[in-house]
C-alpha positions as CSV (number, residue, x, y, z in Angstrom):
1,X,5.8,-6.8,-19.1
2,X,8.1,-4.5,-17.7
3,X,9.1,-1.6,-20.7
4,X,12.6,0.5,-19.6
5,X,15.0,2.7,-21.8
6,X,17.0,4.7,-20.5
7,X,18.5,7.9,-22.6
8,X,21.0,10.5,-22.4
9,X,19.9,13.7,-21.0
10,X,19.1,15.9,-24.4
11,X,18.2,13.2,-26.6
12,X,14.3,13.0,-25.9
13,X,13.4,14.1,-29.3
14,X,9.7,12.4,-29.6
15,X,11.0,10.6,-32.8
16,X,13.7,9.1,-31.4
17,X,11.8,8.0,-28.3
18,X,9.4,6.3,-30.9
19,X,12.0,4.3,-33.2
20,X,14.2,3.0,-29.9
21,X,11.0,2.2,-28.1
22,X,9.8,0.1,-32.1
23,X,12.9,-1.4,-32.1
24,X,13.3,-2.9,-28.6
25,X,9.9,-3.7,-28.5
26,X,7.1,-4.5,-31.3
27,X,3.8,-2.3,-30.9
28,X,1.2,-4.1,-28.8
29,X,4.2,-6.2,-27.0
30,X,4.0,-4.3,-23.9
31,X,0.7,-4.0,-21.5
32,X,-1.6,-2.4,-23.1
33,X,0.4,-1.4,-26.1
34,X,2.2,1.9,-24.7
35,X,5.6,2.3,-23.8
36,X,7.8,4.6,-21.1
37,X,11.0,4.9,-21.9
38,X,12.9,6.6,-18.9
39,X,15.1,9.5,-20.1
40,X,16.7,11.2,-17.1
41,X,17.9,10.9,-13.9
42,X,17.2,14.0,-11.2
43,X,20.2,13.9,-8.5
44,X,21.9,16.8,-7.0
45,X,25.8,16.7,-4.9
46,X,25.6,15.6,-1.6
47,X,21.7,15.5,-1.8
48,X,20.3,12.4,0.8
49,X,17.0,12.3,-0.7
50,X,15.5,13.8,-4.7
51,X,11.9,13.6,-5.6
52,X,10.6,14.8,-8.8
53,X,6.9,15.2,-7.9
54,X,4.6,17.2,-10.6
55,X,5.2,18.6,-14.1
56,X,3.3,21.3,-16.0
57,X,2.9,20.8,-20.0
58,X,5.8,23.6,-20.4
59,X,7.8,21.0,-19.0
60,X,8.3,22.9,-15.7
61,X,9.3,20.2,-13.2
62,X,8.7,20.5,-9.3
63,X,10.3,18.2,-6.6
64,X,12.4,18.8,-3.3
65,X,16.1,17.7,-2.2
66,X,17.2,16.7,1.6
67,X,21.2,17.8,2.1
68,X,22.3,17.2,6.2
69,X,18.5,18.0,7.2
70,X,17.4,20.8,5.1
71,X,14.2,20.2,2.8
72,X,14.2,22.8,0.2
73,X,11.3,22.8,-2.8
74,X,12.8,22.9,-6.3
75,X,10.8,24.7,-9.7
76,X,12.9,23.6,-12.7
77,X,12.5,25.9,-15.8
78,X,14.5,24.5,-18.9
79,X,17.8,23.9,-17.6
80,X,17.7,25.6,-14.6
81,X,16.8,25.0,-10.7
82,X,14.9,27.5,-8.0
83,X,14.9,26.5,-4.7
84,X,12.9,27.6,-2.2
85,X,12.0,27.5,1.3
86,X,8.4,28.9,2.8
87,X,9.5,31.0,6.0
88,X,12.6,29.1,6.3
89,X,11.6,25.8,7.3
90,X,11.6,22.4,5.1
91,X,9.9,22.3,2.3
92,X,8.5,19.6,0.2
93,X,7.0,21.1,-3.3
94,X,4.6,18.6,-4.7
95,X,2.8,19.9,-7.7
96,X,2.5,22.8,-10.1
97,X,0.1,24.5,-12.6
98,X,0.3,25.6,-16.2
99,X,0.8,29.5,-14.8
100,X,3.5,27.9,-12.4
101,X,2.3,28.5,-9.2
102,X,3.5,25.5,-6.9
103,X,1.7,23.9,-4.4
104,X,3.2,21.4,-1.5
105,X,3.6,21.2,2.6
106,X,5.7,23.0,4.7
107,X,7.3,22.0,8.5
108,X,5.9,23.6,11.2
109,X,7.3,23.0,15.0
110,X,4.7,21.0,16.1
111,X,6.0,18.9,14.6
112,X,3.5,19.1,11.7
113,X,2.8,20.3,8.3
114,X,1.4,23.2,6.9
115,X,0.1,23.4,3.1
116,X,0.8,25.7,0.9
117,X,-0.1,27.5,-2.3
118,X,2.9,29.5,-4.4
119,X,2.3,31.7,-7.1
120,X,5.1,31.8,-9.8
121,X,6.3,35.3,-8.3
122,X,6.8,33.8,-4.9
123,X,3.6,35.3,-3.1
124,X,2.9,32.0,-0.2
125,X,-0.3,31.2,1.4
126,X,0.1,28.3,3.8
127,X,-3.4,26.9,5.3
128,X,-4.6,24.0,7.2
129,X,-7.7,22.2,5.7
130,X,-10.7,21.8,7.8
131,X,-8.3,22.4,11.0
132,X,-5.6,19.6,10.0
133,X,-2.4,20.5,11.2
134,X,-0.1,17.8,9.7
135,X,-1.3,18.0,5.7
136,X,0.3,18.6,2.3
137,X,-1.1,20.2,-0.6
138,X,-0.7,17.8,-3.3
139,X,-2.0,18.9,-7.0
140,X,-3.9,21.7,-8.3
141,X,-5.6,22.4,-11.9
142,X,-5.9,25.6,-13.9
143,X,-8.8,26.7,-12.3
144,X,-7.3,27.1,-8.9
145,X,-8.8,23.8,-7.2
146,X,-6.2,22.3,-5.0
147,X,-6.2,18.9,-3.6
148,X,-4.3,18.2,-0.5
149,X,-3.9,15.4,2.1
150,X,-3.9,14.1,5.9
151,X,-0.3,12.8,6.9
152,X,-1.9,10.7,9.3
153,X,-3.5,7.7,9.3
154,X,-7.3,8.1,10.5
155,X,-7.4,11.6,7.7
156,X,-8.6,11.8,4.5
157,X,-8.0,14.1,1.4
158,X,-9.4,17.7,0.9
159,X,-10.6,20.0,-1.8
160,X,-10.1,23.3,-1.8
161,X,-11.8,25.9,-4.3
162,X,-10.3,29.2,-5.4
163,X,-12.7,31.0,-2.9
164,X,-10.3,29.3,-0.2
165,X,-13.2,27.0,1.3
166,X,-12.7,23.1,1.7
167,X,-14.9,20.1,1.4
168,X,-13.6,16.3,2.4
169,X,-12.9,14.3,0.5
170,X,-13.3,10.8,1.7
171,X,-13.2,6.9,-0.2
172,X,-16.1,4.7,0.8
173,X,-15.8,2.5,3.9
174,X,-18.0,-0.3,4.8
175,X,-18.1,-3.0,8.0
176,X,-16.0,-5.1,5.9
177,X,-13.6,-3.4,4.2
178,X,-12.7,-0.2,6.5
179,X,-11.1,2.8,4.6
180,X,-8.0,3.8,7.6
181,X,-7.0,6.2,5.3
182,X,-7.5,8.2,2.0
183,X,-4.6,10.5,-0.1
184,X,-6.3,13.0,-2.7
185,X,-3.0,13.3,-5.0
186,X,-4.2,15.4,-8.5
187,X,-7.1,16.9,-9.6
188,X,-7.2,17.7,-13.4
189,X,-8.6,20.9,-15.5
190,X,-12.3,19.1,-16.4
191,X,-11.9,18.3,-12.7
192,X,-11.3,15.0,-12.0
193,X,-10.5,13.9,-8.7
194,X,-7.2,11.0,-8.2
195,X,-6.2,9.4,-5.2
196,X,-6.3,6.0,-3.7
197,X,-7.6,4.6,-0.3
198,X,-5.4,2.3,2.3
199,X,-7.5,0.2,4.4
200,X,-8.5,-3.3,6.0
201,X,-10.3,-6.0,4.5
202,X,-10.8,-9.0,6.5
203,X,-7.3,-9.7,8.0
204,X,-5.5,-7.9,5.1
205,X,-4.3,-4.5,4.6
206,X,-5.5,-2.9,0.7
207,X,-4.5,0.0,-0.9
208,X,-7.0,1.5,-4.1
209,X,-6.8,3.5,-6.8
210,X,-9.4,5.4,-7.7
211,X,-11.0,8.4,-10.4
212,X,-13.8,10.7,-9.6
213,X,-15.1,12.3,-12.0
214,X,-17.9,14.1,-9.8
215,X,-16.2,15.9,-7.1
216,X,-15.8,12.6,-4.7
217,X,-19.5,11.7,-5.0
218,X,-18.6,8.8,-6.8
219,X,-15.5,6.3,-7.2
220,X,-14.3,4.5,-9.7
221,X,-12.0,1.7,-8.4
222,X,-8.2,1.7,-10.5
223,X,-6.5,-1.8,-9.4
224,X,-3.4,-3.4,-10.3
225,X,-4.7,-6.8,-10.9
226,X,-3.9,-9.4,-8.5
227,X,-1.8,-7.1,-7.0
228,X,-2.7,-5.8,-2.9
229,X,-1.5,-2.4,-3.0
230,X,-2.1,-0.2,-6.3
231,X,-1.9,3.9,-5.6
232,X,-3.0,6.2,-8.0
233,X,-0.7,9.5,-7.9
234,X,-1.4,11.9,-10.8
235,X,-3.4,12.5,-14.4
236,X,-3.8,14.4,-17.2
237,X,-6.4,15.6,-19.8
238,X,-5.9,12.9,-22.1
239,X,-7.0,10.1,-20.0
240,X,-3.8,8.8,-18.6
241,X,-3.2,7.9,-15.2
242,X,0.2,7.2,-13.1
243,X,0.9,5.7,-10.2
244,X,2.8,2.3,-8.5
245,X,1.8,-1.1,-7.3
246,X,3.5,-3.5,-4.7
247,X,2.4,-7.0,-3.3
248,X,3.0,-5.2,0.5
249,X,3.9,-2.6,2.5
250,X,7.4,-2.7,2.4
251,X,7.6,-5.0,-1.4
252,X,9.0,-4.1,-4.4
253,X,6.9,-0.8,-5.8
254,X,6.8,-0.9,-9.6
255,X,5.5,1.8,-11.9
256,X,2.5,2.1,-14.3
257,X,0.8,4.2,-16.4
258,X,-3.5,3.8,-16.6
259,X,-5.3,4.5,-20.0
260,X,-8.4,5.5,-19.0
261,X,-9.6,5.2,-22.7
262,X,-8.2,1.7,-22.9
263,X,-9.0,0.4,-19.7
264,X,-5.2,-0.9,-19.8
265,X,-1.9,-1.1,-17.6
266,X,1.7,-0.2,-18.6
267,X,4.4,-1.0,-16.1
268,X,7.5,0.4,-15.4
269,X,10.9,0.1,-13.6
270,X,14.1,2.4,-13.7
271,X,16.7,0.2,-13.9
272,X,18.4,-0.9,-10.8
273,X,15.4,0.2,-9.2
274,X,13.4,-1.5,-5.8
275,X,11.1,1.3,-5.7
276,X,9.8,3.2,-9.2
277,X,7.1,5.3,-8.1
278,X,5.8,7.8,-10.4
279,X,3.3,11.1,-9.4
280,X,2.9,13.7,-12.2
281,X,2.3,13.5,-15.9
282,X,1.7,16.5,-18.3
283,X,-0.5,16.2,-21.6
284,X,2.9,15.5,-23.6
285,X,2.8,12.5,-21.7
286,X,6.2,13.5,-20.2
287,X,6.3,11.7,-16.3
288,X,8.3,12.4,-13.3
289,X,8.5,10.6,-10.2
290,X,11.0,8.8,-7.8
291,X,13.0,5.5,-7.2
292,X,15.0,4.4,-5.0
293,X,18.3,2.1,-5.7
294,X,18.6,-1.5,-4.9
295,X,21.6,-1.1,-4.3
296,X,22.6,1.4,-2.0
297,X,19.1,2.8,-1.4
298,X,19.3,6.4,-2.4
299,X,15.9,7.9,-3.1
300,X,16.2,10.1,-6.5
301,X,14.3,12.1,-9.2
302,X,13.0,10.7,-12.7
303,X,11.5,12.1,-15.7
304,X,10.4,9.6,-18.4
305,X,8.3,9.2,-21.6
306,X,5.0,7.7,-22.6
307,X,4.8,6.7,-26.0
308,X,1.1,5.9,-26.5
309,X,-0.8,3.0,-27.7
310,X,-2.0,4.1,-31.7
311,X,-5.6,4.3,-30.6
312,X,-4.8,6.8,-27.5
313,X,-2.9,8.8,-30.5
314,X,-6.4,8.9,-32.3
315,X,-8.4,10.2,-29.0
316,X,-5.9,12.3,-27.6
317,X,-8.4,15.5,-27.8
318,X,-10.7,13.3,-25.3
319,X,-10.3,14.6,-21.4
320,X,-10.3,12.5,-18.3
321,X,-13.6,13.0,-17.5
322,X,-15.0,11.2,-20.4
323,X,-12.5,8.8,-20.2
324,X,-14.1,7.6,-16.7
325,X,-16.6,6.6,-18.7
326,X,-15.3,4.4,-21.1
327,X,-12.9,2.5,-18.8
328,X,-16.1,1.5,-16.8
329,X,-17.0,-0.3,-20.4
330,X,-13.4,-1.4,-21.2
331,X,-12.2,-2.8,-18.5
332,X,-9.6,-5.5,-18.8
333,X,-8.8,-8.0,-16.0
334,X,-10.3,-5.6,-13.1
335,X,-8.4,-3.1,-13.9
336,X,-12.0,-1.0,-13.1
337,X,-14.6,-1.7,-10.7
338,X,-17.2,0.8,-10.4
339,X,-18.4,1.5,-7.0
């Protein structure tokens, strides 16, 4: 079941969010009990393309906007907007830290992609993981781990520790169901690993969720069920995962939101939406993401609202990490396969 309110800017008081989300919808009526209710809309004048991509738990929002070409970054701090470019090429900010240093990739002429770390004063380092040269920094934690990706297909996700050294990150392939690629997308401060894998199985094409709560030694499988394509974008410390599903690679992509705790789904569209695809959420449970319009298929910024199921309310001190855990035990239609 599909659970969408949309709200005026300046009205997401958490008690309001909780009596509209009551009233449309009893507790327990939605997937696993939680609601989102959508509450803004990130669009900017002239703007071709908006992504809202990570949030901090100050609320400090992070995205990019294409006008006639030019990519800049965007840090959003209250009511107001930075934007930035690293050395004056496009720039595509993708995730950000409580201290509100940014991370993201950058254009280079080759044509390529640099990654980049920001610090909050606007010191850059760009670097290239393990020699890629077309990669984006994607999420980093507290501790100054940063997670980053391959643009390519054939490339695979990378960790990179505060001392600036990398490790691959890679999700398991086997002769019959060959991993083509794998995204490392969030990592979270008791240093769980999210991302998802696309690959072949047979004569179909999959895409995987998946948690690691061990540095990559491990997976733990997080599918949409019955669904062929489920990525897993971003997490916080209290066990919830977000991320989209879609029955193919160009179908309908709809949102969700994973309860690690619960082992249980809740989906999500923005209204008049073909594509809701959501990649950051804070510990207030406050989401960001993109869609894109059915209509006239403009790609634009979201922020949005989980209102948790009464038993997450009751564990809400309990991190990811231990989380894993109990949604190998709780799993409810496949949401979870350990592997």
């Amino acid at each position: 079941m599909n659970i969408m309110i949309l709200l005026k800017p300046g009205c997401c008081h958490l008690a309001s969010l909780v009596l509209a989300a009551l009233l449309l919808c009893p507790p327990g009526s939605a997937r696993g009990g939680s609601i989102v209710v959508v509450t803004e809309i990130i669009d900017f004048s002239g703007a071709d393309v908006v992504q809202a991509r990570g949030i901090n738990d100050a609320g400090q929002i992070v995205g990019y906007r294409t006008v006639a070409g030019v990519t800049e970054g965007f840090v959003r701090t209250g009511g107001g907007y930075e934007f930035f470019q690293v050395g004056g090429a496009n720039t595509f900010a993708l995730g950000i830290s409580n201290s509100g240093t940014v991370v993201g990739g950058v254009a280079t002429p080759l044509p390529g992609n640099d990654s980049f770390v920001r610090t909050a004063g606007g010191d850059v380092t760009t670097f290239q993981p393990l020699g890629d040269t077309n990669s984006g920094a994607i999420g980093l934690n507290d501790s100054g781990f940063v997670v980053a990706s391959g643009n390519a297909f054939g490339t695979g996700g990378y960790l990179r520790r505060p001392d600036g050294t990398v490790t691959p990150v890679d999700s398991p392939s086997s002769p019959e169901r060959v991993v083509l690629k794998t995204n490392l997308t969030d990592i979270t401060n008791s240093g769980t690993l999210i991302g998802h894998a696309i690959g072949q199985e047979g004569p179909e094409f999959f895409g995987r969720g998946w948690i690691s709560s061990d540095g990559g030694a491990t997976f733990t499988d997080l599918v949409m069920p019955g669904e062929q394509f489920t990525y897993a974008w971003g997490g916080n410390d209290r066990g919830l995962v977000v991320g989209d599903f879609s029955t193919g690679f160009t179908g309908n992509r709809t949102g969700f939101v994973f309860n690690t705790l619960s082992g249980r789904f809740t989906t999500f569209s923005v209204s008049g939406a073909d594509w809701t695809v959501p990649t950051g959420i804070n510990d207030d449970g406050r989401v960001v993401g993109f869609w894109r319009s059915e209509s006239d298929g403009q790609v634009r910024g979201f922020v949005a609202q989980v209102i948790p199921e009464p038993s997450s309310i009751a564990l809400a001190g309990i991190g990811l990490a231990g989380g894993g855990v109990i949604a190998l035990r709780r799993r409810r239609g496949g949401a979870t396969q350990p592997r």
